[in-house]
C-alpha positions in Angstrom: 95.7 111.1 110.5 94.6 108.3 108.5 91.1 107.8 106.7 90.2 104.8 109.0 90.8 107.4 111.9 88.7 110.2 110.5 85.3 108.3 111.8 86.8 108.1 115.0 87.3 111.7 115.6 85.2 114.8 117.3 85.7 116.7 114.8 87.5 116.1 111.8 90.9 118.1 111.4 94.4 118.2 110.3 92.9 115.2 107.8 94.3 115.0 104.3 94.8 112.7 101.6 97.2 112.5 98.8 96.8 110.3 95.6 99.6 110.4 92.7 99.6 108.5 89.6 102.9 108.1 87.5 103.1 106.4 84.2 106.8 104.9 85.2 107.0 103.3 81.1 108.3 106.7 80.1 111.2 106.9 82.6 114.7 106.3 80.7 115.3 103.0 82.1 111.9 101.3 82.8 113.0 97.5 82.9 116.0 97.9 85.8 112.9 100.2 87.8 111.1 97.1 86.9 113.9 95.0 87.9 114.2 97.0 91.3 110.3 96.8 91.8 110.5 93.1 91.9 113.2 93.0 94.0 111.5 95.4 96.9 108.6 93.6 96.8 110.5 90.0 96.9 112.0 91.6 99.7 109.0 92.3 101.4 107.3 89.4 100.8 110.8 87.6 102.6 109.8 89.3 105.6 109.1 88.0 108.8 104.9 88.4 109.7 104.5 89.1 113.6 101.6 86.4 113.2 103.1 83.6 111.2 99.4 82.6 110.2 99.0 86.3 108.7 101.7 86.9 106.3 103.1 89.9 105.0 101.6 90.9 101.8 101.9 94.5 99.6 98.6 96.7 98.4 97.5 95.2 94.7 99.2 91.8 95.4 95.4 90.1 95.2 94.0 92.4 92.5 94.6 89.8 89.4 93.3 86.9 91.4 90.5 89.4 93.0 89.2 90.4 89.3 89.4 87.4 88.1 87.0 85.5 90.6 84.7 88.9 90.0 84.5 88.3 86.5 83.6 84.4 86.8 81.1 84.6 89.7 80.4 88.1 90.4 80.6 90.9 92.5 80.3 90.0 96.0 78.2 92.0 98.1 76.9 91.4 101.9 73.1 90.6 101.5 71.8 92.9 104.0 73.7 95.4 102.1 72.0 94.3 99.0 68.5 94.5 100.8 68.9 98.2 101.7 69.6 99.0 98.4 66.8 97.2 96.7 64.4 99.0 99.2 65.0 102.2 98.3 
């Protein structure tokens, strides 16, 4: 099961979650695996979207661009959101 279906459930069950980190800079050959990861992603981004006006795209690919606009203006965060927290 995935997290977004956990909420969905009865009773949550047979729900687990993995996360693994790897420093890939200390594998032997770190720029071809750099080489290959450009390639895949390339790839991916080459593919065809089932909704041309919602393009393929990988996780991360917005996180520069996503930062930066954080950094200039700010944090976004849903004023309603922002009201419930300031009430407490």
């Amino acid at each position: 099961r995935t997290t977004c279906s956990i909420g969905t459930l009865e009773q949550e069950g047979e729900v687990s979650q993995l996360f693994l980190a790897i420093d890939c800079a200390g594998f032997p050959d770190w720029e071809k695996l750099q080489e290959e990861i450009e390639l895949s992603l390339a790839d991916l981004k080459n593919s065809q979207a089932v909704d041309p006006q919602n393009p393929v795209h990988f996780p991360g690919e917005f996180r520069e661009k996503t930062r930066k606009e954080n950094s200039e203006k700010g944090i976004p965060v849903d004023e309603r959101v922002w009201d419930e927290i300031l009430s407490l």
